[in-house]
KOLDREN-979957 format. One record per residue: residue number from 1; z, y, x of N, C-alpha, C in turn. Coordinates in nm, 2 decimals, decimal comma, padded with zeros to 4 digits. Layout:
(rec NUM; (Z; Y; X); (Z; Y; X); (Z; Y; X))
...
This chain:
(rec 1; (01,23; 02,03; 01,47); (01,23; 02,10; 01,34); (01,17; 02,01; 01,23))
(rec 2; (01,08; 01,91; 01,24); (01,02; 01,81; 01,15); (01,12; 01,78; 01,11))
(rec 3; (01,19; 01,69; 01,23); (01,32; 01,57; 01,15); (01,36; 01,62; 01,10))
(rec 4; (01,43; 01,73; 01,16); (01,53; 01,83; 01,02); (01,48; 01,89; 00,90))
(rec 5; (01,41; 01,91; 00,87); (01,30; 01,90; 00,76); (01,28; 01,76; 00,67))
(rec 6; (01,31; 01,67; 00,75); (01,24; 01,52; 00,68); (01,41; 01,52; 00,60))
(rec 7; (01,47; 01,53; 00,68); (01,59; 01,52; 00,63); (01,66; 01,60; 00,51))
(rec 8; (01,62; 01,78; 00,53); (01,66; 01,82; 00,41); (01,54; 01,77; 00,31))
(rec 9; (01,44; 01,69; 00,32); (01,37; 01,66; 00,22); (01,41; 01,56; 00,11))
(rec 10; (01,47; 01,45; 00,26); (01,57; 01,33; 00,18); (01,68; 01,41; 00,10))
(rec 11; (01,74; 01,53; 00,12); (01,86; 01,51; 00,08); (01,81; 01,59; -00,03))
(rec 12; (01,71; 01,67; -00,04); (01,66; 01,74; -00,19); (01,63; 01,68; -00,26))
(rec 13; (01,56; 01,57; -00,23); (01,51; 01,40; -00,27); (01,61; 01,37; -00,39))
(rec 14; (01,68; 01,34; -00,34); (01,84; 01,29; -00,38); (01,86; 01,34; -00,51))
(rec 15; (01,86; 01,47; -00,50); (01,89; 01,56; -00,65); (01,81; 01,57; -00,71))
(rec 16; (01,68; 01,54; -00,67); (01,58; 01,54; -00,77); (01,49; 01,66; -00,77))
(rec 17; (01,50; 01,73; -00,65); (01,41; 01,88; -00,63); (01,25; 01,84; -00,61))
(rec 18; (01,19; 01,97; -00,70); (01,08; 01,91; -00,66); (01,01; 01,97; -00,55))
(rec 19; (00,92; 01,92; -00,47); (00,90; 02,00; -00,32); (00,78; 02,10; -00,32))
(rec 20; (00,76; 02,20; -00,27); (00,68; 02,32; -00,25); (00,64; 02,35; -00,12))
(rec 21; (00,58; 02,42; -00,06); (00,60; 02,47; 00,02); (00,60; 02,39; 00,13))
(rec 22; (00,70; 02,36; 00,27); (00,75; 02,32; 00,39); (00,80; 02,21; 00,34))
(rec 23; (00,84; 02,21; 00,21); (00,91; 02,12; 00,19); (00,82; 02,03; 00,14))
(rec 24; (00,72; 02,04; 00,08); (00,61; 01,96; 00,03); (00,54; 01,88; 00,15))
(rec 25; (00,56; 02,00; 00,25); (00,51; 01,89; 00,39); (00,53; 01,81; 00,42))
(rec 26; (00,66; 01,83; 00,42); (00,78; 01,71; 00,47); (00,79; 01,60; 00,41))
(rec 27; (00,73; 01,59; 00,27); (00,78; 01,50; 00,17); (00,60; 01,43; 00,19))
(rec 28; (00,54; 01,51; 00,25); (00,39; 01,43; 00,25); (00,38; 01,36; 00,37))
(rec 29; (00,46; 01,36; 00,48); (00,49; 01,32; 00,59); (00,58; 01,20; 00,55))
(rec 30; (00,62; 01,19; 00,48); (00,72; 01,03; 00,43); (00,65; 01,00; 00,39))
(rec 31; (00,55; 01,01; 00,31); (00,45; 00,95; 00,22); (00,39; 00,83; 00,33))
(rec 32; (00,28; 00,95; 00,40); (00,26; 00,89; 00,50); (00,28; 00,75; 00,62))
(rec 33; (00,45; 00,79; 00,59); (00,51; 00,65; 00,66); (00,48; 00,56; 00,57))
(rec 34; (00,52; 00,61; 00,43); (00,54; 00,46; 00,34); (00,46; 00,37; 00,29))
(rec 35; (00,30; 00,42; 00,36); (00,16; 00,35; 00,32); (00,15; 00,36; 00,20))
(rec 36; (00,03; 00,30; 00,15); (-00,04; 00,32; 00,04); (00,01; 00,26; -00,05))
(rec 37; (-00,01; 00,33; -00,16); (00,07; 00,26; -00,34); (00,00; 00,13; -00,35))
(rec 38; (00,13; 00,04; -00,38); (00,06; -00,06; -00,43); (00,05; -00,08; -00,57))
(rec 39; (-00,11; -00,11; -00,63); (-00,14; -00,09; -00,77); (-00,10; -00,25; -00,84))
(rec 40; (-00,03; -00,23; -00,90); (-00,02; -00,33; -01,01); (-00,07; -00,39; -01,14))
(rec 41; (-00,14; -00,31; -01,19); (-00,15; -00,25; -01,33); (-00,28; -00,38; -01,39))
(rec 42; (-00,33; -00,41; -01,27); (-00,44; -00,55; -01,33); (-00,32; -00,66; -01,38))
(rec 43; (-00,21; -00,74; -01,30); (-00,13; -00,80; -01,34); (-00,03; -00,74; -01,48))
(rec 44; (00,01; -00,65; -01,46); (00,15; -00,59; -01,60); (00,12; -00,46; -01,60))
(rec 45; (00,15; -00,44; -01,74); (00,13; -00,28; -01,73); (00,27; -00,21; -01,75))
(rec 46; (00,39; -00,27; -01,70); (00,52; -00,26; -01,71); (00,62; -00,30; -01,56))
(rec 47; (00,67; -00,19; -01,50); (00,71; -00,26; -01,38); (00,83; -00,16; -01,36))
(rec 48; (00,91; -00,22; -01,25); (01,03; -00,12; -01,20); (00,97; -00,08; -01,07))
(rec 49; (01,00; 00,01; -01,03); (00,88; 00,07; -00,88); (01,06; 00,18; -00,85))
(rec 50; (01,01; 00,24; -00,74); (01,08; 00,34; -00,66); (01,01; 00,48; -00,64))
(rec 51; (01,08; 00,55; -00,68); (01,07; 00,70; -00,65); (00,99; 00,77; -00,52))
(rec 52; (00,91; 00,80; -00,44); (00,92; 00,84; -00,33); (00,90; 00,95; -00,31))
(rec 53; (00,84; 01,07; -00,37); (00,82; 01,20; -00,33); (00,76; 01,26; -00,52))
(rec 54; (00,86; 01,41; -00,50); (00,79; 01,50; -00,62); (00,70; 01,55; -00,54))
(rec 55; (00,59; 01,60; -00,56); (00,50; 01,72; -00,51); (00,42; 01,80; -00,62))
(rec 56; (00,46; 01,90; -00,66); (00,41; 01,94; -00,73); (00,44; 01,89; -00,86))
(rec 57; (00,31; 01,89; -00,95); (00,36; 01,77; -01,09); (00,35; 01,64; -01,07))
(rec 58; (00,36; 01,57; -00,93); (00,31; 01,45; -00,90); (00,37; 01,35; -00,90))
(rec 59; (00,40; 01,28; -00,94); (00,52; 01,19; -00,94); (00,47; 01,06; -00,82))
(rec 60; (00,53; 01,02; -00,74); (00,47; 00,88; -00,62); (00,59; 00,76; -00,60))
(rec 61; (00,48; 00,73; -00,65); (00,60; 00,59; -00,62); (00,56; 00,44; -00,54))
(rec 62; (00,65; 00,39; -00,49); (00,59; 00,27; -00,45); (00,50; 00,21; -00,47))
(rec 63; (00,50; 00,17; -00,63); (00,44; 00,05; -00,68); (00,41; 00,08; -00,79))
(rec 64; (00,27; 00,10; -00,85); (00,24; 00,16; -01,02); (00,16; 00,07; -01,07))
(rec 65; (00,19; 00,09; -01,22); (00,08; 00,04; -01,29); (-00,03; 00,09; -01,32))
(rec 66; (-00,02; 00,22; -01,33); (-00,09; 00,33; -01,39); (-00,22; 00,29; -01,25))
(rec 67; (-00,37; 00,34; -01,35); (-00,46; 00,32; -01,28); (-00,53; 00,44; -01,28))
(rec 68; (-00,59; 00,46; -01,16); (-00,62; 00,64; -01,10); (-00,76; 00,65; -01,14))
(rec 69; (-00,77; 00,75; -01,23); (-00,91; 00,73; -01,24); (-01,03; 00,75; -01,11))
(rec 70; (-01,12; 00,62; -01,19); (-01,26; 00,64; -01,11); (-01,32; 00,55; -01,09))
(rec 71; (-01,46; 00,53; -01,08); (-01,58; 00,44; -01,11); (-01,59; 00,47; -01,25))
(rec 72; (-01,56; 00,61; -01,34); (-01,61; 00,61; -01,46); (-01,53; 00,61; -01,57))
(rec 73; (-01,38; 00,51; -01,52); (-01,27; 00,48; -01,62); (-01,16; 00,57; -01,60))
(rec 74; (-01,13; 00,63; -01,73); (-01,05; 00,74; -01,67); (-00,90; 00,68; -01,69))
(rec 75; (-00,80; 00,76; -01,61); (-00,67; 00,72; -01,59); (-00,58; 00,69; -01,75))
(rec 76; (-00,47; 00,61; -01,68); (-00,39; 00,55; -01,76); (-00,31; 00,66; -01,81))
(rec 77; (-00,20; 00,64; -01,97); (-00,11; 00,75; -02,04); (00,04; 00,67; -02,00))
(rec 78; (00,08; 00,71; -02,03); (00,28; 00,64; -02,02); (00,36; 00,71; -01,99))
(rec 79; (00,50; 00,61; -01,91); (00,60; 00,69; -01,89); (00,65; 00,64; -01,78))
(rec 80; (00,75; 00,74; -01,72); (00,83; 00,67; -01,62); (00,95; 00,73; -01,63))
(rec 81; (01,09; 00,63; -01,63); (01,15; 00,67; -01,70); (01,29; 00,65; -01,58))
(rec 82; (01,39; 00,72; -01,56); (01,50; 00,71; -01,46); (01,62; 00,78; -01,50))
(rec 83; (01,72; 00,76; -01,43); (01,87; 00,79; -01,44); (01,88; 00,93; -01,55))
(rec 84; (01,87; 00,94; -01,64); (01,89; 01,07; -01,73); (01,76; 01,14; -01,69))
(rec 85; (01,64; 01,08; -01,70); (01,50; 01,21; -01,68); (01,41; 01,08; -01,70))
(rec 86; (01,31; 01,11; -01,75); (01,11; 01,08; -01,76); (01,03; 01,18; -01,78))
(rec 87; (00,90; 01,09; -01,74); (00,80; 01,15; -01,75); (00,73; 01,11; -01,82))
(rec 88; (00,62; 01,19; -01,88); (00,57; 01,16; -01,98); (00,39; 01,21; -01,85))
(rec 89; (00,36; 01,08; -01,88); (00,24; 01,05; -01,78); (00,11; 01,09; -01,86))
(rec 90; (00,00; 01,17; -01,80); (-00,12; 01,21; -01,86); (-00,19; 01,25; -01,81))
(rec 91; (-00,22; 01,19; -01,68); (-00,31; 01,20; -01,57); (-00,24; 01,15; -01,48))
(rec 92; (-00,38; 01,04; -01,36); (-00,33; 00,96; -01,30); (-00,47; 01,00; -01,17))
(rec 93; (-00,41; 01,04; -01,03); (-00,49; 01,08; -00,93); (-00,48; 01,02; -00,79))
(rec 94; (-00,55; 01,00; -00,72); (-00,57; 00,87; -00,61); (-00,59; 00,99; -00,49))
(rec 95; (-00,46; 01,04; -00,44); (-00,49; 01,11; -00,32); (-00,44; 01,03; -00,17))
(rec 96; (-00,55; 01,01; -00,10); (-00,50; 00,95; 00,02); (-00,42; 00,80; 00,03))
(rec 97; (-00,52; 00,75; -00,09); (-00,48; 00,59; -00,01); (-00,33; 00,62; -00,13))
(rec 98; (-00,30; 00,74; -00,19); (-00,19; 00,72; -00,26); (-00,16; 00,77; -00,41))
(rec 99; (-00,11; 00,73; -00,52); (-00,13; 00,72; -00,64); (-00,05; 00,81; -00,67))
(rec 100; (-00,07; 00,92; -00,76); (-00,01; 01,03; -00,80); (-00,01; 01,02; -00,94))
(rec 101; (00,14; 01,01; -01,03); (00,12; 00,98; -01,16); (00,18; 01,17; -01,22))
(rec 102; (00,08; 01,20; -01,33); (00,12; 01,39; -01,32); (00,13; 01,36; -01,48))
(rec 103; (00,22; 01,42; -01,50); (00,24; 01,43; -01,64); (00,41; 01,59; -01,63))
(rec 104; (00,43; 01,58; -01,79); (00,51; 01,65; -01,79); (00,69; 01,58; -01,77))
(rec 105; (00,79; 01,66; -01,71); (00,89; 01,58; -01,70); (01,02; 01,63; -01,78))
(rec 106; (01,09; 01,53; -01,82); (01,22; 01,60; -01,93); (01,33; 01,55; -01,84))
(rec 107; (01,44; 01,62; -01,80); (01,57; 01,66; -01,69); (01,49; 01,60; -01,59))
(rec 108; (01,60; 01,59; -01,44); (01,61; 01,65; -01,35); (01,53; 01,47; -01,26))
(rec 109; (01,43; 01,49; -01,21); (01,39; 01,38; -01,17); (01,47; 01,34; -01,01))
(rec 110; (01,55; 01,22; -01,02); (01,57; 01,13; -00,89); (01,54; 01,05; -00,84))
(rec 111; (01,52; 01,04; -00,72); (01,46; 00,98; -00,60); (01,51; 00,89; -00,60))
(rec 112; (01,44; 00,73; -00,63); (01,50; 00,59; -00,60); (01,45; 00,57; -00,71))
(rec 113; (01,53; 00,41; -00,80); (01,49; 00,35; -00,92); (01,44; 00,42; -01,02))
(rec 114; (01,31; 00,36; -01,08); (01,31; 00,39; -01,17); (01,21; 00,28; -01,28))
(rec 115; (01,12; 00,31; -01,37); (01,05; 00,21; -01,45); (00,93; 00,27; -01,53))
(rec 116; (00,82; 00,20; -01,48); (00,69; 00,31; -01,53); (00,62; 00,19; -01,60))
(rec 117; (00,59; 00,22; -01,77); (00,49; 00,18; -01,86); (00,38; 00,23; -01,86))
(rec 118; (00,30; 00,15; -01,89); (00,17; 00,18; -01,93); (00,13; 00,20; -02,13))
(rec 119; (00,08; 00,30; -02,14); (00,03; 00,30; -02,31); (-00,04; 00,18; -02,29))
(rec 120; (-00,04; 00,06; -02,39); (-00,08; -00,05; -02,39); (-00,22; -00,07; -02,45))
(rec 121; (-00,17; 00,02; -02,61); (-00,31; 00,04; -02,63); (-00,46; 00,10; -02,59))
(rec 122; (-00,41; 00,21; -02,55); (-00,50; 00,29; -02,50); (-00,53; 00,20; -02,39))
(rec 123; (-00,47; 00,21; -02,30); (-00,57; 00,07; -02,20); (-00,66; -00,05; -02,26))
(rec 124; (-00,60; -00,10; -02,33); (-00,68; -00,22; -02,41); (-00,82; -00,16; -02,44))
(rec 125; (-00,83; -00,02; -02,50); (-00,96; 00,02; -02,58); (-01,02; 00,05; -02,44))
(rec 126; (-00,94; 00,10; -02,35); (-01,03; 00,12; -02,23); (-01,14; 00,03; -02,18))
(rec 127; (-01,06; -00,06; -02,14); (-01,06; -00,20; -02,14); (-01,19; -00,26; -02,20))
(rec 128; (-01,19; -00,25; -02,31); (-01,30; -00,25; -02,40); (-01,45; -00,23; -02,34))
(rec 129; (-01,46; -00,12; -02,36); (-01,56; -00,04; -02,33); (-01,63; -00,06; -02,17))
(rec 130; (-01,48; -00,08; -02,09); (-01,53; -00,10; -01,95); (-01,61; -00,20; -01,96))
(rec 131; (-01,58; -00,32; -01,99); (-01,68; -00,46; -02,01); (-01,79; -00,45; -02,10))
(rec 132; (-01,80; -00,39; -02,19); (-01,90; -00,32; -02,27); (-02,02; -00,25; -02,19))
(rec 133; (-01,96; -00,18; -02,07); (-02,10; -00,14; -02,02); (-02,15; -00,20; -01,91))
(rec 134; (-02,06; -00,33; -01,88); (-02,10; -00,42; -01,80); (-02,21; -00,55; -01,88))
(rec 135; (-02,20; -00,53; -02,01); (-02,22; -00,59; -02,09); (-02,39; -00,51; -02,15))
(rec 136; (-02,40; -00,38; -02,16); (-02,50; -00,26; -02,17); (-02,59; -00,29; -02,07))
(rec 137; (-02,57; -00,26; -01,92); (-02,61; -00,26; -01,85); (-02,72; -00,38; -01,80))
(rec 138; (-02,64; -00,52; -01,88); (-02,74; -00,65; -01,82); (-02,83; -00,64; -01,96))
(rec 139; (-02,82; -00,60; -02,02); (-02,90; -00,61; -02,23); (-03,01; -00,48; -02,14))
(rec 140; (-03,00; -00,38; -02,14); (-03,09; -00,26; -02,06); (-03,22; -00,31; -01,97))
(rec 141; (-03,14; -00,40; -01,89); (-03,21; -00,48; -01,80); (-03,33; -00,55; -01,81))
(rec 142; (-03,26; -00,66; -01,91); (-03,31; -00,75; -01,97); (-03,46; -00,72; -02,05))
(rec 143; (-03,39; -00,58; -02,12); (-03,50; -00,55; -02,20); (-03,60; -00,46; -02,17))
(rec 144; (-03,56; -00,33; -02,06); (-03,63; -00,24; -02,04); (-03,72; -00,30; -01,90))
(rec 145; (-03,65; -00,35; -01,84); (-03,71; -00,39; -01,71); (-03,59; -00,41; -01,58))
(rec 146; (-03,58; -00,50; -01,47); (-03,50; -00,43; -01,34); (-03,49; -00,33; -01,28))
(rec 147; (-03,62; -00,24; -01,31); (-03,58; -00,11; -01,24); (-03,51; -00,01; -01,32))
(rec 148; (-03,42; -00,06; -01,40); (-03,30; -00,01; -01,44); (-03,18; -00,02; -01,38))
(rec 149; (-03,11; 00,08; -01,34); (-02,95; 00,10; -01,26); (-02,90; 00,22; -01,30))
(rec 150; (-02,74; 00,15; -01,36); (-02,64; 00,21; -01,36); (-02,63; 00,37; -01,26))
(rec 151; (-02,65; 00,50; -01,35); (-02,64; 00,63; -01,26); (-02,54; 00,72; -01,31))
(rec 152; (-02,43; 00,68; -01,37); (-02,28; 00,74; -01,38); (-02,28; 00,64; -01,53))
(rec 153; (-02,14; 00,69; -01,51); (-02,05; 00,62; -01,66); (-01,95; 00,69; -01,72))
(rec 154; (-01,90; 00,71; -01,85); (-01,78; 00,76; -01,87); (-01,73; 00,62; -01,93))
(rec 155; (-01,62; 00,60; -01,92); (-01,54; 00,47; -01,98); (-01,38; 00,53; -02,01))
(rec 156; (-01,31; 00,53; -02,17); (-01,23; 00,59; -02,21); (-01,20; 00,57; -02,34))
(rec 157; (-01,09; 00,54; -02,38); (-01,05; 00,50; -02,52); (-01,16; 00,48; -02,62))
(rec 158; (-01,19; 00,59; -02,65); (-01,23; 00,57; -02,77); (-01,41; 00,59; -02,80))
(rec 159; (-01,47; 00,57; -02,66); (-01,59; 00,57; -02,65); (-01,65; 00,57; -02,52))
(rec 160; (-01,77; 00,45; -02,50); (-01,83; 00,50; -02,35); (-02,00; 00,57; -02,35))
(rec 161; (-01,95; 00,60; -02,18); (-02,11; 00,66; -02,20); (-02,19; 00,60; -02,06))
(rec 162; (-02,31; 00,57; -02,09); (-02,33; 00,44; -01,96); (-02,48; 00,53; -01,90))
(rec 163; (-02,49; 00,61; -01,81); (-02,63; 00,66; -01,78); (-02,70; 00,58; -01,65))
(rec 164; (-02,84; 00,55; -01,70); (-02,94; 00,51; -01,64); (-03,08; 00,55; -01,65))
(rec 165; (-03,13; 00,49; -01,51); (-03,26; 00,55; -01,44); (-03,37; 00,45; -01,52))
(rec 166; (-03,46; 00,55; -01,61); (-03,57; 00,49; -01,70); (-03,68; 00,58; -01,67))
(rec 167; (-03,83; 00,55; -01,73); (-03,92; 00,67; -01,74); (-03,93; 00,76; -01,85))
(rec 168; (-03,85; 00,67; -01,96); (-03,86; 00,78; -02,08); (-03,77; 00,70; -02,17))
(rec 169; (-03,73; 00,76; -02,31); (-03,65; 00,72; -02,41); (-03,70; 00,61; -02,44))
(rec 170; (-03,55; 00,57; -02,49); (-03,56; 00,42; -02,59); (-03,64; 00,47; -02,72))
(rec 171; (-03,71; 00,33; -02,78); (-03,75; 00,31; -02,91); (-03,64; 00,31; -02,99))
(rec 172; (-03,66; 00,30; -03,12); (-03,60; 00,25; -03,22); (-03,60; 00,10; -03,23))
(rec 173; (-03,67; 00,06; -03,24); (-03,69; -00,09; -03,18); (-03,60; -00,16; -03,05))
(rec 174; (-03,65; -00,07; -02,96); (-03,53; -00,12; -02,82); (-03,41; -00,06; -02,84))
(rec 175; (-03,35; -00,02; -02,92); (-03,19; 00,01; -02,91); (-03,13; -00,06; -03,04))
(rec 176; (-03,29; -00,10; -03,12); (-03,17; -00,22; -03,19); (-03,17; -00,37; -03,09))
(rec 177; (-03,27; -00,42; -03,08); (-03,31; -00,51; -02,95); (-03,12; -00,53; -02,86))
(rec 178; (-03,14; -00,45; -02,75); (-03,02; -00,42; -02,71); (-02,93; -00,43; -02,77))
(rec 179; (-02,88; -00,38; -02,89); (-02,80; -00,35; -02,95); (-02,73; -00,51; -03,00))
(rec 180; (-02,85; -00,61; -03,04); (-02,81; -00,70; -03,10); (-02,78; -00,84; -02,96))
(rec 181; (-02,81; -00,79; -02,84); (-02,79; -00,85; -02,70); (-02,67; -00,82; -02,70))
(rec 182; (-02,62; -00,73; -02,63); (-02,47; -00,66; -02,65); (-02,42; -00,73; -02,71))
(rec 183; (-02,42; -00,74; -02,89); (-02,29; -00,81; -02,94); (-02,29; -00,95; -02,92))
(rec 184; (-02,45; -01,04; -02,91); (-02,45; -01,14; -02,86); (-02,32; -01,18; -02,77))
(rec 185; (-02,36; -01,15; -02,65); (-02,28; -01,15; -02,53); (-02,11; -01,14; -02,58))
(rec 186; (-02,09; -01,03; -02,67); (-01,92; -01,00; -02,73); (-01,91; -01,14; -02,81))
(rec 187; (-02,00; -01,18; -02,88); (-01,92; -01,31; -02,99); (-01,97; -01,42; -02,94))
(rec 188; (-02,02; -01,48; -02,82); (-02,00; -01,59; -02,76); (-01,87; -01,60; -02,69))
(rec 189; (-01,75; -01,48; -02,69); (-01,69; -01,55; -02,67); (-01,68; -01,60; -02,47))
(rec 190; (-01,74; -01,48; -02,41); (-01,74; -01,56; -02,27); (-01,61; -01,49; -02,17))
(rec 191; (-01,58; -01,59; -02,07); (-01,48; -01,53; -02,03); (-01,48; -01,43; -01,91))
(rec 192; (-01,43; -01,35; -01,89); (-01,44; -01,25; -01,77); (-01,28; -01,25; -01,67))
(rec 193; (-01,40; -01,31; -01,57); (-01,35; -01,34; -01,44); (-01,34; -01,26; -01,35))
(rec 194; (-01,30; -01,21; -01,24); (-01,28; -01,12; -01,10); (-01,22; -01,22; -00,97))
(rec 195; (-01,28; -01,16; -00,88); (-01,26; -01,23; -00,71); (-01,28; -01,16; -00,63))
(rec 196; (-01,24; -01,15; -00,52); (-01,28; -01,06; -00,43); (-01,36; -01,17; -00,31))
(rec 197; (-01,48; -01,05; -00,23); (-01,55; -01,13; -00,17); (-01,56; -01,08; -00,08))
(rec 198; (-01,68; -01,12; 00,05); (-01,72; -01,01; 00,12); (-01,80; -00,95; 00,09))
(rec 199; (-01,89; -00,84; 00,10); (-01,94; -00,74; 00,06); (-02,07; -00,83; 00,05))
(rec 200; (-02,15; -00,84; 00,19); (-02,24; -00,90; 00,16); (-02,28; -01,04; 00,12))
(rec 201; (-02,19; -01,15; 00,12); (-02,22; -01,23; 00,01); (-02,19; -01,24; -00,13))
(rec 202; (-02,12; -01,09; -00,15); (-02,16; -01,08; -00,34); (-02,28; -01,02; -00,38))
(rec 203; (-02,34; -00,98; -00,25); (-02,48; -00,94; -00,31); (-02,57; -01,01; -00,26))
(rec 204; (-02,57; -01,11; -00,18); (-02,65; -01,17; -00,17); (-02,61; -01,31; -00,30))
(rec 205; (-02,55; -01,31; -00,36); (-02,52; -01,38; -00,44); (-02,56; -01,33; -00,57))
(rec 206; (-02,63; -01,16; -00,60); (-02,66; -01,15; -00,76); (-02,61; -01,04; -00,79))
(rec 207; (-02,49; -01,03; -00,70); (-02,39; -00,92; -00,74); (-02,45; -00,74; -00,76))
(rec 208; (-02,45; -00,70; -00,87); (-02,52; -00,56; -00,92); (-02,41; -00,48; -00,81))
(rec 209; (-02,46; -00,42; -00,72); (-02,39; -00,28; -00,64); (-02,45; -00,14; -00,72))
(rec 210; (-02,40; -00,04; -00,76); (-02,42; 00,09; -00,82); (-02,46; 00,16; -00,65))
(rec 211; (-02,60; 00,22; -00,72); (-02,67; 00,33; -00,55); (-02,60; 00,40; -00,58))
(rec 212; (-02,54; 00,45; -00,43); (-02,47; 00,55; -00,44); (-02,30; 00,51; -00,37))
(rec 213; (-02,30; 00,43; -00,46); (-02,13; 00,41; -00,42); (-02,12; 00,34; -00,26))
(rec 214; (-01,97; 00,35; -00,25); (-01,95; 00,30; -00,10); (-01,86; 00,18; -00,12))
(rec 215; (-01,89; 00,09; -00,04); (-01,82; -00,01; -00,08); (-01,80; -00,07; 00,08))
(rec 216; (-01,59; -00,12; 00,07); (-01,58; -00,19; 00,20); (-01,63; -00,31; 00,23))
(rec 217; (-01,56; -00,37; 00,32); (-01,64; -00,47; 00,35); (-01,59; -00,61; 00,27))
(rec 218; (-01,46; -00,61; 00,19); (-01,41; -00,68; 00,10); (-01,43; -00,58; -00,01))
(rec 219; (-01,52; -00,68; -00,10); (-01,54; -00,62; -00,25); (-01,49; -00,71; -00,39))
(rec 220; (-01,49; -00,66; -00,51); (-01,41; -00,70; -00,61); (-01,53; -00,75; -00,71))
(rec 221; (-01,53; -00,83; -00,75); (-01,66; -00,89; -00,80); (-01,65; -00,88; -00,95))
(rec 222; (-01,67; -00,89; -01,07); (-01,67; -00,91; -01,22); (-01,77; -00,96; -01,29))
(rec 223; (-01,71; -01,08; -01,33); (-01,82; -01,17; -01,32); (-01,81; -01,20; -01,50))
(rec 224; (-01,90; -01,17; -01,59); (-01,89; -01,25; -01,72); (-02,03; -01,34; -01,78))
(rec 225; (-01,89; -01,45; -01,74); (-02,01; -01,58; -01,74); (-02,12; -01,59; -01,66))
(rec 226; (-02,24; -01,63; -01,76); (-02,33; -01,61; -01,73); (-02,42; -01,48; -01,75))
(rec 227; (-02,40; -01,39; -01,80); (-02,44; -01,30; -01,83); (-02,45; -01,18; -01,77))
(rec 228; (-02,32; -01,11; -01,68); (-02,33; -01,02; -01,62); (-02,27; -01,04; -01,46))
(rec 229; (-02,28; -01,00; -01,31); (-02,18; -01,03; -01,20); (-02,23; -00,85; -01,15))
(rec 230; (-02,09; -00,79; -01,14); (-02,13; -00,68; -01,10); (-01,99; -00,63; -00,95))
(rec 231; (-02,00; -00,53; -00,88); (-01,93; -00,51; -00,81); (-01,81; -00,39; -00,90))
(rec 232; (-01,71; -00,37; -00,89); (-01,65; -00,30; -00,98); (-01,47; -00,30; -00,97))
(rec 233; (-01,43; -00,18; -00,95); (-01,27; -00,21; -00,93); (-01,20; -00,14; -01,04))
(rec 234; (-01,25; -00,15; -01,16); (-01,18; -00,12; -01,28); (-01,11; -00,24; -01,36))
(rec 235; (-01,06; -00,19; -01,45); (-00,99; -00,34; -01,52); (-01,08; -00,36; -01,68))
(rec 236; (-01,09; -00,51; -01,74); (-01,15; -00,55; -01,76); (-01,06; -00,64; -01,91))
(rec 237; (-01,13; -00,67; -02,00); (-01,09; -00,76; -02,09); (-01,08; -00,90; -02,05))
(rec 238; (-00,99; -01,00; -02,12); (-01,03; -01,15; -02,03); (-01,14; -01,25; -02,08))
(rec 239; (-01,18; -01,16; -02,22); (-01,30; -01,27; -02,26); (-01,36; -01,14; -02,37))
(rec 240; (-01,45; -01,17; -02,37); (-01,56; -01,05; -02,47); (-01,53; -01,03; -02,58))
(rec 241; (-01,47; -01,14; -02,63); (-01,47; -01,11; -02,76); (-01,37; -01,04; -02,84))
(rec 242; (-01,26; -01,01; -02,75); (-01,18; -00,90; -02,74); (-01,23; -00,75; -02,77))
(rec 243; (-01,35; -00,77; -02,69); (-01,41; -00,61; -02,79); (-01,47; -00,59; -02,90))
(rec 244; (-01,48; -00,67; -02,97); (-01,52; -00,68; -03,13); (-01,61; -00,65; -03,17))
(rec 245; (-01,66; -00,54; -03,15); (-01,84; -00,49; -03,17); (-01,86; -00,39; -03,10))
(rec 246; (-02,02; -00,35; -03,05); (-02,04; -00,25; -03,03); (-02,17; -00,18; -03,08))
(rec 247; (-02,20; -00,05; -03,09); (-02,25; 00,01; -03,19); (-02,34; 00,09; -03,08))
């Protein structure tokens, strides 16, 4: 009864139905086979990928650009665009090892080729900000003390929000202090690098791990310059001074 199932799924597939129900099972059971999405979106934020399963408002495909929110940075905007139908992408969700692009869709979506952009800008400002509070976080350090750590973040267009563990409020004095570290760091001008390592010699090497989070045994390192090495699987500006100021 599965195969026959997997099958009317392929062939609903085909037309472009989106799946519910039994049929949603079935189409989560291919998923399944087809392993985990592979993310692109640090390389191009423009790619041709493949259709694999509707679920819901979910769009899944092979291979995305679009990046799923988390660690703080929220998901990518765009489109994905195919034979007479797109989507108009505005939420991006990481279920199961698998990338779910949800947005709204105009005609009849089919299964196979297709071509998914990234809003370019809106990434870039993201972008921004993400290195900004990697950039916050060593200036905090610096100035308040080490027993400061990173205890959530918001990172998103048009503003971030960086919370940490202190005993009491900044001066007026220490937030200009900081303030003028930060841009330091943006107008030298340094470049930001990434590598993956093993877990524990990125921290035995300096590397800032966030308490709390879980991390495998290969980790992704972000390193700017000399200034900041943090563990981190968000995307990143390629040199600081790309973020222009911060306030």
């Amino acid at each position: 009864e599965m195969a026959q199932q997997r099958e009317r799924s392929r062939a609903g597939s085909r037309k472009g139905s989106v799946a519910h129900g039994d049929e949603a099972d079935a189409e989560r059971a291919l998923l399944a086979e087809s392993g985990p999405t592979e993310f692109v979106g640090r390389d191009t934020l423009d790619t041709s990928a493949t259709v694999l399963a509707v679920i819901g408002d979910g769009v899944y495909l092979d291979r995305t650009p679009f990046y799923a929110e988390s660690g703080g940075q929220v998901s990518d905007h765009g489109t994905i665009t195919g034979a007479g139908w797109s989507v108009s992408v505005s939420d991006v969700r990481k279920l199961d090892g698998r990338i779910a692009a949800i947005g709204m869709a105009s005609g009849e979506i089919t299964f196979g080729p297709a071509h998914a952009v990234v809003l370019r800008e809106r990434r870039h400002d993201t972008e921004r900000n993400h290195t900004a509070t990697h950039l916050l976080h060593a200036a905090l350090r610096h100035v308040l003390g080490e027993h400061v750590h990173q205890a959530g973040s918001l990172v998103s267009p048009d503003r971030l929000r960086f919370d940490f563990t202190h005993h009491g409020p900044l001066t007026h004095d220490q937030l200009v202090t900081i303030e003028a570290q930060v841009n330091a760091g943006v107008w030298t001008a340094a470049p930001v690098t990434t590598r993956e390592s093993a877990y524990a010699d990125a921290v035995a090497q300096g590397a800032m791990a966030l308490f709390g989070d879980k991390y495998g045994d290969v980790v992704r390192v972000v390193e700017i310059s000399s200034l900041s090495v943090e563990l981190c699987g968000g995307t990143h500006v390629r040199n600081t001074a790309e973020i222009g100021l911060i306030r």
